[in-house]
Steps between C-alpha positions, in 0.01 A plus 500: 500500500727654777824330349502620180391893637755750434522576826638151610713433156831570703354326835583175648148436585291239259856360324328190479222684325689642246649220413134399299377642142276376282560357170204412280505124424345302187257356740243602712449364875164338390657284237837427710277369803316268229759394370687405850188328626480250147854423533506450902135409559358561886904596584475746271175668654699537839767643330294742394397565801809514701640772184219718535500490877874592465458829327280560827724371739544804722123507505495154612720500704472793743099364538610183565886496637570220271531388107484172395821354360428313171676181564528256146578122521581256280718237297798680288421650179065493620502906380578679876758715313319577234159586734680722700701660198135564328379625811832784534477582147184730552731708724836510271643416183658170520 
């Protein structure tokens, strides 16, 4: 991957990039996406959805010159935190 090449480790280019690394979790993506789905039902599939279609975003959005915006509603204390916070945790550590 271009941002972590030697060649770019003192360049400005991909900072964004390098900000990433992979940590192995206890879980694996199969069981996680169970999981989410029996605790959030058919809300759970489209969060599924909308994660997976995030890690492809650039993808997306260059063929299509849009992303979709996830947009959760609700009464207080329905879970919208806790969805989203779920849904972030693939890509960081807390």
């Amino acid at each position: 991957m271009p941002a972590f090449s030697k060649i770019n480790a003192n360049s400005e280019l991909y900072n964004n990039e390098k900000k990433f690394f992979y940590k192995d979790g206890s879980i694996n993506f199969e069981d996680f996406s169970k999981l989410f789905v029996q605790a959030y039902g058919v809300n759970g599939y489209m969060g599924i959805c909308f994660l997976v279609a995030s890690v492809f975003r650039d993808i997306l959005f260059k063929k299509l010159n849009f992303f979709p915006f996830l947009f959760l509603f609700g009464g207080q204390g329905k879970g919208k935190t806790t969805f989203v916070e779920l849904l972030q945790s693939v890509f960081c550590d807390g």
